[in-house]
Every structure is written in C-alpha cells, then in structure tokens.
C-alpha positions in Angstrom: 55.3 129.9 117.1 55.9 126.1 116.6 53.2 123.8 117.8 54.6 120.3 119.1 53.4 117.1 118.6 51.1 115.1 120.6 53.6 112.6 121.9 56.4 115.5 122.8 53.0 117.4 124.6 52.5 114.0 126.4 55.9 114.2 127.5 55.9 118.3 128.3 52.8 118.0 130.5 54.6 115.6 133.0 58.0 117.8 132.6 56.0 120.7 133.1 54.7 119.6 136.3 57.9 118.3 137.4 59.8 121.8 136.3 56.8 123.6 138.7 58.2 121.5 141.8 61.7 122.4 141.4 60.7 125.8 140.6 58.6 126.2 144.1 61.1 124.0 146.0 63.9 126.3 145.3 61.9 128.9 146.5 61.4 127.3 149.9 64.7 126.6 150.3 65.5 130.7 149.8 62.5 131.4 152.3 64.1 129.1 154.5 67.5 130.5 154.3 66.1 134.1 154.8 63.8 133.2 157.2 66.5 131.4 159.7 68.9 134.5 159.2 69.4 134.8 162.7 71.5 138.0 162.4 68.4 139.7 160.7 65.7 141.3 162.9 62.3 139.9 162.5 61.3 142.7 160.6 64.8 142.6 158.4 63.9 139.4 157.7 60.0 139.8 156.7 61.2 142.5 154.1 63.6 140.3 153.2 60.5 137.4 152.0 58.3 140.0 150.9 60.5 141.2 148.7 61.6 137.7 147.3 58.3 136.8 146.8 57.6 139.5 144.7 60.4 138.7 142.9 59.7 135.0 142.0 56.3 135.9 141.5 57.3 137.8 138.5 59.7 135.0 137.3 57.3 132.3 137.4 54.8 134.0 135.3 56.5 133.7 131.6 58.4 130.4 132.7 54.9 128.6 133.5 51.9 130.3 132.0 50.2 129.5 128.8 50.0 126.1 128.9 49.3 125.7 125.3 51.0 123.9 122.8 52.1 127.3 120.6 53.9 128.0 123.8 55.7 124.5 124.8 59.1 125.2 122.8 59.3 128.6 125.0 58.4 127.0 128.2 61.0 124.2 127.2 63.8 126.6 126.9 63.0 128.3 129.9 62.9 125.0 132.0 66.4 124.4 130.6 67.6 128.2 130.8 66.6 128.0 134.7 67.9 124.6 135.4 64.5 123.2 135.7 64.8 120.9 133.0 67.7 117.9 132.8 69.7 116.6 130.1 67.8 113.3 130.5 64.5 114.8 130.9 65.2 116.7 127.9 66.0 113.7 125.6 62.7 111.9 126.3 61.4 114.6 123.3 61.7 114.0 120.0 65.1 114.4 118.3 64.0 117.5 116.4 62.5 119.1 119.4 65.7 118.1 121.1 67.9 120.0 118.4 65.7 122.9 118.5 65.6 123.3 122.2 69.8 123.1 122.0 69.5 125.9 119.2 67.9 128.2 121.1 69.2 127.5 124.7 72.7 126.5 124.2 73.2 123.9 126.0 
C-alpha cells in the first residue's frame, strides 16, 4: 500500500466527497429512467429498482470505503476508472501521485 501525503489527502477528501455525488447522482438518474418506464408494469418496474439497487450497493462498497490514507491511491483509480474523477480534478495532486494514478488506470 502507498500512503499519500498530507497535502494530496487534503485534496482527496474534497474529491472524495465530490466523486460520492456523482456516484449517487448517476444512480438517480437510472432510478429515474427505470422508474418512468411507462411500458413496464408497476411491479416490472419495482424489480427493475430493487434489483439495481442491489447492484450499486455492491459497487459502491470498494469505490468508497476505507477512507484511510493506505487506501487513497485505490480509491483514486477507482474514481478515475468509473469516471468519477476528471482530468482537472486529477491534476490538483501531486505530479507523482498524478503519474502513478495514469500507471495504474491508463488514462
């Protein structure tokens, strides 16, 4: 594990929190799509919601958990892996943090 310095877990902290909104906003927008489905019963559509919840409930867990600072490089690359994270927000780290998160990711 590689623990990051105090100004990058400044910086995560606020990202973090920012990476959580987008994370629950795109889930509203799915239980809004499913839940306006207008050619799905009632029912159809409840199944539809339960099941997606379940679904993101298990995605969110290893994206957002651990909030520790041995776990901020995984939580980094999983913001970026899941389009939580931008390009921008990403470059407000320090340049090694930067490089690592690019080796890992990709991107």
């Amino acid at each position: 594990m590689y623990d990051i310095k105090e100004s990058d877990w400044k910086i995560f902290k606020g990202l973090r929190e920012l990476a959580l909104e987008r994370f629950f906003e795109r889930v509203l927008d799915e239980v809004a799509r499913i839940s306006s489905d207008s050619g799905k019963t009632n029912r159809e559509r409840y199944g539809a919601l339960y099941e997606l919840m379940s679904e993101r409930d298990k995605e969110i867990e290893p994206i957002f958990d651990h909030l520790r600072r041995s776990t901020a490089v995984r939580q980094i690359c999983a913001f970026r892996s899941e389009d939580l994270m931008t390009d921008r927000e990403l470059r407000q780290f320090s340049p090694e943090l930067v490089k690592l998160v690019e080796h890992i990711v990709g991107k």
